[in-house]
C-alpha positions as MATLAB code, in Angstrom:
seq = 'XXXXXXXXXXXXXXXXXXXXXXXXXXXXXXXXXXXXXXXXXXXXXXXXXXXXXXXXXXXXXXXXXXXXXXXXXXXXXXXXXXXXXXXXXXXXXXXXXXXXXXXXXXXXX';
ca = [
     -10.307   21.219   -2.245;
     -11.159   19.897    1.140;
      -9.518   21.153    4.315;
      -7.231   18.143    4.659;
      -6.151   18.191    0.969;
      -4.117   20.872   -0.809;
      -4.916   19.019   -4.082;
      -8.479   18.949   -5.855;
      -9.855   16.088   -5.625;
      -9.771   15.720   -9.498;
      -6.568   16.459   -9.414;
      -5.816   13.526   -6.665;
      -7.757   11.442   -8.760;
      -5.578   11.969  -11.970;
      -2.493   11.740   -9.658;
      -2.817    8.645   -7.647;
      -1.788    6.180   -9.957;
       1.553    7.765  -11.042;
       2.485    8.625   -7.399;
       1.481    4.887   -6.725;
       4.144    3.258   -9.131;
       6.268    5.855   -7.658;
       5.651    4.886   -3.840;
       6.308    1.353   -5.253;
       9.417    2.295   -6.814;
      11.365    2.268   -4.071;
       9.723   -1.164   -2.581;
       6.994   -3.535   -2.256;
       4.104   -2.347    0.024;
      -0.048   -3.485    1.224;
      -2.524   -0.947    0.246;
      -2.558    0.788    3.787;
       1.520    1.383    4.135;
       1.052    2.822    0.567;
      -1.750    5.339    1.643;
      -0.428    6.256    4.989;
       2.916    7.115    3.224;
       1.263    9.570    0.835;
      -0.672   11.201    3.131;
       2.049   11.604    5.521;
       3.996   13.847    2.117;
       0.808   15.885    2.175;
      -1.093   14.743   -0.926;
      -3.961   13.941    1.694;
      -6.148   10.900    3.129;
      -6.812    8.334    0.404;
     -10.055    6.678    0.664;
      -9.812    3.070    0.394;
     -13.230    3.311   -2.218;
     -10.405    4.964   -4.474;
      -7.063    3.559   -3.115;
      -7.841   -0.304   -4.221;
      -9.844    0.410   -7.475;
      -6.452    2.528   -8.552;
      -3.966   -0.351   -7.557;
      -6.876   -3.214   -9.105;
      -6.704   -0.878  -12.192;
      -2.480   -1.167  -12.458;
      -2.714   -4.429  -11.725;
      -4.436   -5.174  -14.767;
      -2.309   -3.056  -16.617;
       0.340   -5.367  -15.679;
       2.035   -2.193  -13.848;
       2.349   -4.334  -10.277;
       2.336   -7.734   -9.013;
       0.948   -8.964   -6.054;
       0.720  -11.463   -3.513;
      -0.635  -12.494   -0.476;
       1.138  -12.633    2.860;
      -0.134  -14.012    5.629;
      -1.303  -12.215    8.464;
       0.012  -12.137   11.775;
      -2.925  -12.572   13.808;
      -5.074  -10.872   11.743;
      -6.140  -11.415    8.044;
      -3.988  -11.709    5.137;
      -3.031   -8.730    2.954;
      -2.222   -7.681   -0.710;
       0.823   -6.884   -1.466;
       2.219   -5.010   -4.418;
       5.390   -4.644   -6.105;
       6.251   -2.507   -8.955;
       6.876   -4.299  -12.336;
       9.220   -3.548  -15.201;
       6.258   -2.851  -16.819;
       5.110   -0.470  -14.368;
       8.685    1.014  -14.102;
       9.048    2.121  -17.635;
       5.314    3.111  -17.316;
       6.128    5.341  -14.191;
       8.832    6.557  -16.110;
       6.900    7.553  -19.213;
       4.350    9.534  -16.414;
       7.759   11.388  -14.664;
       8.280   12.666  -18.046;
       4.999   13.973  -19.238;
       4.299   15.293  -15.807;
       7.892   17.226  -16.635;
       6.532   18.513  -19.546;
       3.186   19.537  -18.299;
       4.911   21.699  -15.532;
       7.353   23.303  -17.344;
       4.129   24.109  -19.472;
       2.288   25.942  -16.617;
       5.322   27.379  -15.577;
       5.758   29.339  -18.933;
       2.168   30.044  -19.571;
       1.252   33.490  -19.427;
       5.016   34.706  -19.376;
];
């Protein structure tokens, strides 16, 4: 764990896509917004070497669309929108996650 993470960093790794589709649940978003939102609920800085292979990776799962929109001033960005696809994928992640919880909740009791 690093001192601005509370998470492993396998564990981060595991968990980025699902809390991606998640973030993108509730709206389109560019790489960046998406990042900055997740570290700003604690699950810690998201490097972009990681962040953009992990939403290249769902795109080719079909789990988001994107597009580009133009810049304003600056360059043009990627942005990404959740799919149906990707909802009933993020969906069938929610639940296992459930499961795996409850799981290390009753271990050991």
């Amino acid at each position: 764990m690093s001192k601005d993470s509370p998470f492993p960093g396998s564990w981060q790794r595991a968990m980025l896509p699902m809390l991606l589709l998640a973030e993108l649940s509730s709206g389109q978003a560019h790489g960046y917004a998406l990042s900055k939102t997740l570290q700003e609920r604690g699950f810690g800085p998201i490097k972009g070497a990681t962040l953009y292979p992990a939403l290249a990776k769902l795109e080719a799962s079909g789990f988001v669309e994107t597009r580009w929109e133009e810049g304003q001033g600056g360059p043009g960005r990627k942005v990404y929108e959740l799919s149906a696809t990707g909802q009933t994928e993020l969906n069938a992640q929610r639940a296992s996650f459930e499961m795996l919880v409850q799981l290390v909740k009753s271990a050991g009791s």
